[in-house]
N, CA, C and O atoms as CSV, one atom per row, in Angstrom:
chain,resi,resn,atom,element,x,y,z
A,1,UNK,N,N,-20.868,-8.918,12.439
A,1,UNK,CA,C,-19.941,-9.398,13.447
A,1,UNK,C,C,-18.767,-8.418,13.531
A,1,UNK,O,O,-18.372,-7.684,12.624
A,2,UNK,N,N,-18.348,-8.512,14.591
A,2,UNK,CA,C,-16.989,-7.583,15.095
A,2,UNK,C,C,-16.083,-8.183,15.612
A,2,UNK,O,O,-16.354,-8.832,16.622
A,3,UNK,N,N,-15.115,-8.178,15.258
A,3,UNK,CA,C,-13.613,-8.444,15.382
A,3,UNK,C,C,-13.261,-7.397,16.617
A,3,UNK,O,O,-13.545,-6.216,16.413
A,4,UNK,N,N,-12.892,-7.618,17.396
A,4,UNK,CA,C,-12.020,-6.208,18.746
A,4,UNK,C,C,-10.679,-6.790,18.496
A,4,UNK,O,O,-9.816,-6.005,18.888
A,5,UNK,N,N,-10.186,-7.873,17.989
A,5,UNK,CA,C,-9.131,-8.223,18.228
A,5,UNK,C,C,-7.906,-8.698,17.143
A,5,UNK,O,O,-7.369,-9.802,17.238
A,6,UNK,N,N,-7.625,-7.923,16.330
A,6,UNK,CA,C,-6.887,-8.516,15.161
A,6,UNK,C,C,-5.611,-7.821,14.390
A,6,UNK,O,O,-5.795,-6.761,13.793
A,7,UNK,N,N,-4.403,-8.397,14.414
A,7,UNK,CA,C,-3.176,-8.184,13.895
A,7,UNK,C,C,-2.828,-8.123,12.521
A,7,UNK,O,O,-1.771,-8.572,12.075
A,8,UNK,N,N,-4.080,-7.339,11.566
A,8,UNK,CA,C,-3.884,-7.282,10.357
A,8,UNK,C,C,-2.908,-6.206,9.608
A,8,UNK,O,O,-2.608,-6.341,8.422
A,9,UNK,N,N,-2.412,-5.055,10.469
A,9,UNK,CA,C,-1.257,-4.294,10.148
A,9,UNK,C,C,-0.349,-4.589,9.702
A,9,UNK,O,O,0.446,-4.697,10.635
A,10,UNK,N,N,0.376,-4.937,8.338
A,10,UNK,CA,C,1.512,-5.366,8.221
A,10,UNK,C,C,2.589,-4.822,9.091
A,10,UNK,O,O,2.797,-3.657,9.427
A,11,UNK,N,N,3.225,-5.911,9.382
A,11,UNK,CA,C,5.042,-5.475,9.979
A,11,UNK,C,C,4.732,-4.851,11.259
A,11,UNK,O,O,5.532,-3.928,11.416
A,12,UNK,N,N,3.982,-4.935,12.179
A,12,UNK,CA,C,4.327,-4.373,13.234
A,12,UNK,C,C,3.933,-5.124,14.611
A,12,UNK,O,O,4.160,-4.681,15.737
A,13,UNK,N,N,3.302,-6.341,14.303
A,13,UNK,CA,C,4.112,-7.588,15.751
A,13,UNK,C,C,3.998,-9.368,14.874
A,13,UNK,O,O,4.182,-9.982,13.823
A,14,UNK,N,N,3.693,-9.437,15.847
A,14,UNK,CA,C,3.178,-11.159,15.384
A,14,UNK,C,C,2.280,-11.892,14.287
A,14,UNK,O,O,2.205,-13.060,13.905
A,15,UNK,N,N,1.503,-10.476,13.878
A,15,UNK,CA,C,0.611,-10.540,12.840
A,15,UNK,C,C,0.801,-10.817,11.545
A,15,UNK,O,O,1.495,-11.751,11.145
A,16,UNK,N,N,0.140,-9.949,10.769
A,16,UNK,CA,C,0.838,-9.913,9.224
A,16,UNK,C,C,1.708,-9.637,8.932
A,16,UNK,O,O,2.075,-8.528,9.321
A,17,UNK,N,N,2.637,-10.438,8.057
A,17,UNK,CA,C,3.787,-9.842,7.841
A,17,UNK,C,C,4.396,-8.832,6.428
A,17,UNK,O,O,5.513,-8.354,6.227
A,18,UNK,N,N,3.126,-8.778,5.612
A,18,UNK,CA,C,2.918,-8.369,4.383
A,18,UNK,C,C,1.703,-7.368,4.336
A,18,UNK,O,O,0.950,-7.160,5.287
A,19,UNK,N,N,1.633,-6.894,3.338
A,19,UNK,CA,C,0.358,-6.384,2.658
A,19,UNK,C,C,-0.646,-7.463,2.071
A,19,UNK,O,O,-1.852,-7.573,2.290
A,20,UNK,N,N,0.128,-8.179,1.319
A,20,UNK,CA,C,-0.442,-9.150,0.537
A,20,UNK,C,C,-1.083,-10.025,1.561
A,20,UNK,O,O,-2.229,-10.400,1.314
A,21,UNK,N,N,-0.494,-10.425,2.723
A,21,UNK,CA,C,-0.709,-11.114,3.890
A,21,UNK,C,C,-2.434,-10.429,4.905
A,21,UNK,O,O,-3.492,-10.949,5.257
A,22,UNK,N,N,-2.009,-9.492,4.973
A,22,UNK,CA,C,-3.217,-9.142,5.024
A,22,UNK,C,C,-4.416,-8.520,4.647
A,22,UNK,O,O,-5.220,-8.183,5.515
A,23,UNK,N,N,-4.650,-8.312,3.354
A,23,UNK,CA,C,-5.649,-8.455,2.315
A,23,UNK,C,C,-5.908,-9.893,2.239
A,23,UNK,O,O,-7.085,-10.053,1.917
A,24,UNK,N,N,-5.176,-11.231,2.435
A,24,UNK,CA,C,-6.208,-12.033,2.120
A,24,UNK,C,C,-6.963,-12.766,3.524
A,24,UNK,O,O,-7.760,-13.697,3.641
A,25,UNK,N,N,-6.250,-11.805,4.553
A,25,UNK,CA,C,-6.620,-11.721,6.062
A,25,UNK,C,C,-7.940,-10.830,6.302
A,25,UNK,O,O,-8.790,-10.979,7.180
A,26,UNK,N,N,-7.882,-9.908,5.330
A,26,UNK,CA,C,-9.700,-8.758,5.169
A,26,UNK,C,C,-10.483,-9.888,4.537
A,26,UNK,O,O,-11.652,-10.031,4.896
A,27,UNK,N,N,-9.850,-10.891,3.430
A,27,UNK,CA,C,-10.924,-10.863,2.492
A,27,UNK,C,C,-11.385,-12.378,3.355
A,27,UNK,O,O,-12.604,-12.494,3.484
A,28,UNK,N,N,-10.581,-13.467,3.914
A,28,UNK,CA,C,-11.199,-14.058,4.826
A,28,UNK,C,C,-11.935,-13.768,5.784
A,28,UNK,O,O,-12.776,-14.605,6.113
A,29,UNK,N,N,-11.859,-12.666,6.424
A,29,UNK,CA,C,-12.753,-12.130,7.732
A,29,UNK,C,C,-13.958,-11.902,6.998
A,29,UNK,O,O,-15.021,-12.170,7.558
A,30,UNK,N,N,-13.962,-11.310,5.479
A,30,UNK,CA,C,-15.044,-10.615,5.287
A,30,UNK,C,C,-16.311,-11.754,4.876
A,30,UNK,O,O,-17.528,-11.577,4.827
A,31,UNK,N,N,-15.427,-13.066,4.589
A,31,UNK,CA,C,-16.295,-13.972,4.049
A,31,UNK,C,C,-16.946,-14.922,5.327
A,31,UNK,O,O,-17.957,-15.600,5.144
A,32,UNK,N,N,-16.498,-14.894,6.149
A,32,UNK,CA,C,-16.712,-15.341,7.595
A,32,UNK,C,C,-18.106,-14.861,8.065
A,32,UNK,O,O,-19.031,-15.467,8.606
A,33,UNK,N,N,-17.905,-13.203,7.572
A,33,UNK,CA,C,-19.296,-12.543,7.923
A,33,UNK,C,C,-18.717,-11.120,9.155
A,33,UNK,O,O,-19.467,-10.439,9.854
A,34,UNK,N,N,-17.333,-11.039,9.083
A,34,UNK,CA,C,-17.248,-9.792,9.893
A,34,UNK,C,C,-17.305,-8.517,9.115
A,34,UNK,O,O,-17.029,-8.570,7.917
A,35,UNK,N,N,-17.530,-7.732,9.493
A,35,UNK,CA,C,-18.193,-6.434,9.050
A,35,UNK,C,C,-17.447,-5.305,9.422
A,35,UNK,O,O,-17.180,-4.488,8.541
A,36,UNK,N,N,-16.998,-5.084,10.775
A,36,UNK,CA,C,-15.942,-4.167,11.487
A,36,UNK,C,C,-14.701,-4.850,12.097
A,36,UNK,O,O,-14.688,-5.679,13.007
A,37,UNK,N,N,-13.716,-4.361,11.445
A,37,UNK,CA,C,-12.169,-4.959,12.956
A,37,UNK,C,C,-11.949,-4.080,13.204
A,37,UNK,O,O,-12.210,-3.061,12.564
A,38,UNK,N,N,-11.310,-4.174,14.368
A,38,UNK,CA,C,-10.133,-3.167,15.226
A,38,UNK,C,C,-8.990,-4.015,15.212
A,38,UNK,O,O,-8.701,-4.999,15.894
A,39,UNK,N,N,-8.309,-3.331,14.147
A,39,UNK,CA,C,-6.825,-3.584,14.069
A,39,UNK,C,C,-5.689,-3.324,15.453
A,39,UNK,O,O,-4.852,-2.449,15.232
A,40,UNK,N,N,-5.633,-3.788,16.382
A,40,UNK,CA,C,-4.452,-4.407,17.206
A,40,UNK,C,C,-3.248,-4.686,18.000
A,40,UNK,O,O,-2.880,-5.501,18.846
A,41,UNK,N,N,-2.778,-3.638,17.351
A,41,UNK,CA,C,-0.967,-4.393,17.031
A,41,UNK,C,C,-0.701,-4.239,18.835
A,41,UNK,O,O,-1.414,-3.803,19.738
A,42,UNK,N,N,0.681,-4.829,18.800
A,42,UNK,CA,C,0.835,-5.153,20.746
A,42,UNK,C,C,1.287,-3.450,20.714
A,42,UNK,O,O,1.614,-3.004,19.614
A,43,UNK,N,N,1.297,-2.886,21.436
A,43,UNK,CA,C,2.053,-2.177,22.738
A,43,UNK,C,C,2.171,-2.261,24.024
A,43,UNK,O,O,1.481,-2.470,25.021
A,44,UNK,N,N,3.433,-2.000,23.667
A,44,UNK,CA,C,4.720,-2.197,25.196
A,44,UNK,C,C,5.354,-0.760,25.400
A,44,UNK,O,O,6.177,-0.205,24.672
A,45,UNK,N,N,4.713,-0.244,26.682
A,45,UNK,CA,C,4.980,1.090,27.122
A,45,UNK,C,C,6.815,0.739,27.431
A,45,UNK,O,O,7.626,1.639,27.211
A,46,UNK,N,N,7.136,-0.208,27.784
A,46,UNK,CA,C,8.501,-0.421,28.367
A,46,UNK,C,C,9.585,-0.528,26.462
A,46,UNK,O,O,10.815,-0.478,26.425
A,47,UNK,N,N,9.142,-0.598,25.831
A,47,UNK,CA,C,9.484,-0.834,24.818
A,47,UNK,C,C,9.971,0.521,23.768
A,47,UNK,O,O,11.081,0.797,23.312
A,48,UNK,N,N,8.484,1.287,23.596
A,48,UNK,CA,C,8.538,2.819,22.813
A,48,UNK,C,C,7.938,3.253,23.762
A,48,UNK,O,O,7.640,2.714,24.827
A,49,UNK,N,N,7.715,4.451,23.300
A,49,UNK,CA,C,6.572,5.780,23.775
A,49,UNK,C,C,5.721,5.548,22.852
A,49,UNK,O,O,5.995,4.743,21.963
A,50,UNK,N,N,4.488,6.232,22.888
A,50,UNK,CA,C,3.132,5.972,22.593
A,50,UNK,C,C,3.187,6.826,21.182
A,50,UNK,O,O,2.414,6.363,20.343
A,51,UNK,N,N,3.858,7.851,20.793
A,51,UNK,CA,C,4.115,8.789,19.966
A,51,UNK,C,C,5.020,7.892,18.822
A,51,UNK,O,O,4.659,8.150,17.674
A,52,UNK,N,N,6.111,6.903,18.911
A,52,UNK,CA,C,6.654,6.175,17.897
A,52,UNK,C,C,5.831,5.238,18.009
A,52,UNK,O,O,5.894,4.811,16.856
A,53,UNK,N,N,5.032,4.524,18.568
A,53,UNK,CA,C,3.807,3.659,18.022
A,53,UNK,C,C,2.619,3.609,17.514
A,53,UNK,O,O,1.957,2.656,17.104
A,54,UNK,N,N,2.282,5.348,17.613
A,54,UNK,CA,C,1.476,5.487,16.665
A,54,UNK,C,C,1.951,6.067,15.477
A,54,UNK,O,O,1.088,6.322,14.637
A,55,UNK,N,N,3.023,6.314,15.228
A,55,UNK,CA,C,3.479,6.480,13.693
A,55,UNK,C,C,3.915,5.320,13.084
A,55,UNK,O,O,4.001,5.266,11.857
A,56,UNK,N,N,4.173,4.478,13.724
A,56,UNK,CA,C,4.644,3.047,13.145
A,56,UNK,C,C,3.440,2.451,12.628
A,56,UNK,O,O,3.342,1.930,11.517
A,57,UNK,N,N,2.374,2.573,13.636
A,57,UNK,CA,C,0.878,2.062,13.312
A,57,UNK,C,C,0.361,2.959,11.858
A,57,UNK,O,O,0.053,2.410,10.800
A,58,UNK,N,N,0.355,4.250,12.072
A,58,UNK,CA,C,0.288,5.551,10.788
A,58,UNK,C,C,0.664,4.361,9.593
A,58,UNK,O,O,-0.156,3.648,9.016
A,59,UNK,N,N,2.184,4.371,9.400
A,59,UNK,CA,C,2.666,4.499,8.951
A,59,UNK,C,C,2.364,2.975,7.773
A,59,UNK,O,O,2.417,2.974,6.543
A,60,UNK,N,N,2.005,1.628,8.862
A,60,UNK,CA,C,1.280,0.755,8.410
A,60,UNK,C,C,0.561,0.828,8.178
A,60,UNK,O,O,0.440,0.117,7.181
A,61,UNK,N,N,-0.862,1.589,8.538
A,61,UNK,CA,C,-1.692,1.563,8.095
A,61,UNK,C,C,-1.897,2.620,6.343
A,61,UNK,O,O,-2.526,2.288,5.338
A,62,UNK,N,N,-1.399,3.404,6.501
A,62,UNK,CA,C,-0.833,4.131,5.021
A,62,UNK,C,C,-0.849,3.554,3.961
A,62,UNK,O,O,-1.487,3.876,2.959
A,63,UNK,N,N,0.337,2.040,4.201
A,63,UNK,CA,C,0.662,1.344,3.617
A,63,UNK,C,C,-0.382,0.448,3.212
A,63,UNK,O,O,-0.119,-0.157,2.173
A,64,UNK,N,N,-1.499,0.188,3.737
A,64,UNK,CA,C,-2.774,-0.890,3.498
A,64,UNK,C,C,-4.052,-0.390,2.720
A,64,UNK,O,O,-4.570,-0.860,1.707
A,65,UNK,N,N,-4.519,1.025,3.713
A,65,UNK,CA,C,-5.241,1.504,3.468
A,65,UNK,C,C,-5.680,1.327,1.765
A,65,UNK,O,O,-6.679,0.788,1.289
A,66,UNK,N,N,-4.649,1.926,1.151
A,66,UNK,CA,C,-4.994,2.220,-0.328
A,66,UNK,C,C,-5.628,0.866,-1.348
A,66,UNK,O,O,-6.425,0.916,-2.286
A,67,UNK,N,N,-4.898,-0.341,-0.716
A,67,UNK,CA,C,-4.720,-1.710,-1.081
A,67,UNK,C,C,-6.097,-1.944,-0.771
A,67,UNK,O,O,-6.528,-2.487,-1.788
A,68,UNK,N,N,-7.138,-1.836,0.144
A,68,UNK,CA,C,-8.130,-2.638,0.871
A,68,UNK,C,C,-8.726,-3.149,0.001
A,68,UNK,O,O,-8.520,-2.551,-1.055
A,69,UNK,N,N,-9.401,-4.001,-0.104
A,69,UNK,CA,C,-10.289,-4.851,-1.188
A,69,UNK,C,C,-11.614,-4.559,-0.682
A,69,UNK,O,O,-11.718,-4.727,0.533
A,70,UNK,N,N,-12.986,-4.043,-1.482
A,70,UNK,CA,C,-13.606,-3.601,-1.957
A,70,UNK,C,C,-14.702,-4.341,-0.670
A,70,UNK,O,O,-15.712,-3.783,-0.242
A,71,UNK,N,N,-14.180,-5.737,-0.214
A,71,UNK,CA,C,-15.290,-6.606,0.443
A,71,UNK,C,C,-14.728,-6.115,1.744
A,71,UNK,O,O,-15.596,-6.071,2.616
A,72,UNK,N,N,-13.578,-5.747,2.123
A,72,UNK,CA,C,-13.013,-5.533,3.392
A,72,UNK,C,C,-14.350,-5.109,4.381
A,72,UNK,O,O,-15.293,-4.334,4.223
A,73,UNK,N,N,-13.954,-5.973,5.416
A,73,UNK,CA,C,-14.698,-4.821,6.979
A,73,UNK,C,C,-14.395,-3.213,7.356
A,73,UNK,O,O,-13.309,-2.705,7.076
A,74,UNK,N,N,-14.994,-2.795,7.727
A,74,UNK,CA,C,-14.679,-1.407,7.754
A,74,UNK,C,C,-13.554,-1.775,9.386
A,74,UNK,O,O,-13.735,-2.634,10.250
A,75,UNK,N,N,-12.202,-0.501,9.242
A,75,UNK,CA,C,-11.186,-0.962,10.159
A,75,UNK,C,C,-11.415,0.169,11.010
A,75,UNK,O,O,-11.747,1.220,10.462
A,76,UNK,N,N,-11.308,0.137,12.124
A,76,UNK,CA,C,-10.962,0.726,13.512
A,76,UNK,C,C,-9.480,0.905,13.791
A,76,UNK,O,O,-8.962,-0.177,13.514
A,77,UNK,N,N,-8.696,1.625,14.144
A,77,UNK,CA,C,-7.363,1.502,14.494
A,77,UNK,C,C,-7.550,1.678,16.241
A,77,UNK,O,O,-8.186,2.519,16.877
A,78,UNK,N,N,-6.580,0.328,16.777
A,78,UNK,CA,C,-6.547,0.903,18.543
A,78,UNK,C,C,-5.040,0.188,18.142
A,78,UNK,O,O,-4.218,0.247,17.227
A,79,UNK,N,N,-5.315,-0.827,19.990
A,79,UNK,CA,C,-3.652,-1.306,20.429
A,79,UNK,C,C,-4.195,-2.092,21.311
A,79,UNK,O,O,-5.145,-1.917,22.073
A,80,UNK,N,N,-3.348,-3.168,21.097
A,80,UNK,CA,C,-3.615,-4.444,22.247
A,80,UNK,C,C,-2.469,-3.854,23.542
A,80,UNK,O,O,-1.381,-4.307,23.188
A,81,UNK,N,N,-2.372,-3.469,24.176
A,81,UNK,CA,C,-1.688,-2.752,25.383
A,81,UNK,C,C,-1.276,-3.822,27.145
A,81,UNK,O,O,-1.581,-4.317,28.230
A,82,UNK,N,N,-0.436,-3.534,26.151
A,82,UNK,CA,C,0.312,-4.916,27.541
A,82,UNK,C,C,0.431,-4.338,29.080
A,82,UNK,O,O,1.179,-3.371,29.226
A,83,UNK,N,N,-0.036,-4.693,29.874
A,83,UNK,CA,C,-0.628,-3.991,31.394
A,83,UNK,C,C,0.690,-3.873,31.751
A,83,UNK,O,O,1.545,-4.662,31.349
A,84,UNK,N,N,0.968,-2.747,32.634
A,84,UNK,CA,C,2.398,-3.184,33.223
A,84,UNK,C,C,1.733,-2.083,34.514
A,84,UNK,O,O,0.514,-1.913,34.509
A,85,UNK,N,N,2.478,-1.457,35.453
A,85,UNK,CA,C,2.885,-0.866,36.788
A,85,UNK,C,C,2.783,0.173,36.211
A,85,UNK,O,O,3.538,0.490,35.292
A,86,UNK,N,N,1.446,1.189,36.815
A,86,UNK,CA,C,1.563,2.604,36.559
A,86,UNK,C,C,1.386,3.160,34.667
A,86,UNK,O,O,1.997,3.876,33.873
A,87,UNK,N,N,0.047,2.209,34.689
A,87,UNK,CA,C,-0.484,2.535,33.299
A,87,UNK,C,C,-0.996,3.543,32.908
A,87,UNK,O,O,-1.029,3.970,31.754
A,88,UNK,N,N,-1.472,4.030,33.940
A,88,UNK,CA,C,-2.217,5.449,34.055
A,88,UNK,C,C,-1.552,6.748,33.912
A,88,UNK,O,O,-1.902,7.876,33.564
A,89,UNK,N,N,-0.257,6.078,34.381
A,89,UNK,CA,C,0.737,7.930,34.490
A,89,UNK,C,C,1.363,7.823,32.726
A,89,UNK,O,O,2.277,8.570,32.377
A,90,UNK,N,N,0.797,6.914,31.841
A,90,UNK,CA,C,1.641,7.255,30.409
A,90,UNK,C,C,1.108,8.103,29.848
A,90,UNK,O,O,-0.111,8.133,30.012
A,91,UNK,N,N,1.648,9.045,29.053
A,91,UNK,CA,C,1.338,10.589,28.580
A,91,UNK,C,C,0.581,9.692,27.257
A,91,UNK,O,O,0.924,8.558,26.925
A,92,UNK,N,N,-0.441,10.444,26.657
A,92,UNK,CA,C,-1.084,10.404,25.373
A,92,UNK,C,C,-1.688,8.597,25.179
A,92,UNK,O,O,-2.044,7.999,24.164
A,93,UNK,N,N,-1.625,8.285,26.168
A,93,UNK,CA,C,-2.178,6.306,26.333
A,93,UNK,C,C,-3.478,6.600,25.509
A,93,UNK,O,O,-3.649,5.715,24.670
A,94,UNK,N,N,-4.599,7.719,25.483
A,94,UNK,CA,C,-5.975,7.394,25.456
A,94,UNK,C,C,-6.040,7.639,23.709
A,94,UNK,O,O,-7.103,7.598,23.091
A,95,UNK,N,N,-4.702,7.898,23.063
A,95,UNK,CA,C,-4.721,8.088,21.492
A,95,UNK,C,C,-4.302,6.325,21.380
A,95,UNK,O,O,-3.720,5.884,20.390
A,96,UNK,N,N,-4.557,5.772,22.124
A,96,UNK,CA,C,-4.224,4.347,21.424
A,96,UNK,C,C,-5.750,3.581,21.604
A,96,UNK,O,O,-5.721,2.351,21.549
A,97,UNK,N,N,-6.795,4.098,21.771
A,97,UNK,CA,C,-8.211,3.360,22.359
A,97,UNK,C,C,-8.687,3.751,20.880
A,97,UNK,O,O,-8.374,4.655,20.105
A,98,UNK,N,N,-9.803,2.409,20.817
A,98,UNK,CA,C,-10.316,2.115,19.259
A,98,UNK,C,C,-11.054,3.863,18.969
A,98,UNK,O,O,-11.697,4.701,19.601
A,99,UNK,N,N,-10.294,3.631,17.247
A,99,UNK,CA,C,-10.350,4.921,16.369
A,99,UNK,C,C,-10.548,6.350,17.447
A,99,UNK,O,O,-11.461,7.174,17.386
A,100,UNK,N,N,-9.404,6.329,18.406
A,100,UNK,CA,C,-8.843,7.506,18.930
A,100,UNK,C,C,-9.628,8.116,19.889
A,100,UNK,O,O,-9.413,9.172,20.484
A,101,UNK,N,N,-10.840,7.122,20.012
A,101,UNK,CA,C,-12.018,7.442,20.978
A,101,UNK,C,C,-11.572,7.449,22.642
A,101,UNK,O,O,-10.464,7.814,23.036
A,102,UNK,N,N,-12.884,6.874,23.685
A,102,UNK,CA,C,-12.306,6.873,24.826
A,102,UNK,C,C,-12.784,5.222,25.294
A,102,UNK,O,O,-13.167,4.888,26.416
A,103,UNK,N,N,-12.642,4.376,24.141
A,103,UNK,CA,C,-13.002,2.642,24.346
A,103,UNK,C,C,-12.092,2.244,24.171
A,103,UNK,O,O,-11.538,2.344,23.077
A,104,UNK,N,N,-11.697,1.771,24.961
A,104,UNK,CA,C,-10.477,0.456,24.626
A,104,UNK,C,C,-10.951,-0.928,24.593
A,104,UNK,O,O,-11.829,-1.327,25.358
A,105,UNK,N,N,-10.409,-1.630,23.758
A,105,UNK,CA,C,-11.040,-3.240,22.703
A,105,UNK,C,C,-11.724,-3.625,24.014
A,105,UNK,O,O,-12.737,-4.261,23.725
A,106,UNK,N,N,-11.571,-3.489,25.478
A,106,UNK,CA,C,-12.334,-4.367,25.881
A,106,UNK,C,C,-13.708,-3.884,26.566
A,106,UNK,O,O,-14.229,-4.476,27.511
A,107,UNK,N,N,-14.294,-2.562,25.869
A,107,UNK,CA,C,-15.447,-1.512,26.059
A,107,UNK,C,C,-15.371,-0.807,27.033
A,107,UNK,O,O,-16.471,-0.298,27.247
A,108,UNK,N,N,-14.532,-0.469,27.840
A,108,UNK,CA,C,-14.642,0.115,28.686
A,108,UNK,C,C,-14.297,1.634,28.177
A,108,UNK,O,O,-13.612,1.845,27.176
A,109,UNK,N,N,-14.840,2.624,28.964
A,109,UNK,CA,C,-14.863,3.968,28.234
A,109,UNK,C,C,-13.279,4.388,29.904
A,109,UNK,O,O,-13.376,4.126,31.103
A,110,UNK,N,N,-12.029,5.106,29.091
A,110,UNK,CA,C,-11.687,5.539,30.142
A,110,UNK,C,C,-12.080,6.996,30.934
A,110,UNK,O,O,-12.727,7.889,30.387
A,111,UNK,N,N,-11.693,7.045,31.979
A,111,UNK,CA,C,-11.685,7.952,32.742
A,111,UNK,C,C,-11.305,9.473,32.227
A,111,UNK,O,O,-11.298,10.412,33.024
């Protein structure tokens, strides 16, 4: 099973708010029966640039990586990406599509 949709990054929206918080957020998914996530977190082009949200994301994920528990799903990094006016003209948008590819969580390959 696959997860496209999940806020297990510590500290960077609504999600986990810990490490500890989400390790026992891997080790529930993993017992559920998921296998892969794509970790999530919101972006808001009106908010940062795409360049301080992926170091914030980096920077969480850094922080987890080392921690993962042994049963964990294997993780994907993208961005849940809040639609706004003129999504297309944001510089470097397609470094936020799952593990840096050209899919974004909801399969579509971009342009």
């Amino acid at each position: 099973m696959i997860d496209f949709h999940s806020h297990i990054l510590p500290g960077l929206d609504d999600g986990s708010s810990s490490i500890e918080e989400s390790i026992e957020m891997l080790r529930l998914s993993a017992r559920k029966g998921v296998k892969t996530m794509v970790a999530t977190p919101h972006f808001y082009a009106q908010k940062e640039a795409p360049e301080h949200f992926l170091e914030r994301r980096r920077q969480s994920w850094a922080r987890l990586a080392p921690r993962l528990p042994e049963e964990a799903p294997e993780i994907y990094l993208g961005a849940e990406v809040y639609y706004y006016t003129r999504i297309s003209n944001t510089e470097n948008l397609s470094r936020l599509c799952i593990g840096g590819g050209r899919h974004t969580a909801a399969g579509d390959a971009l342009p």
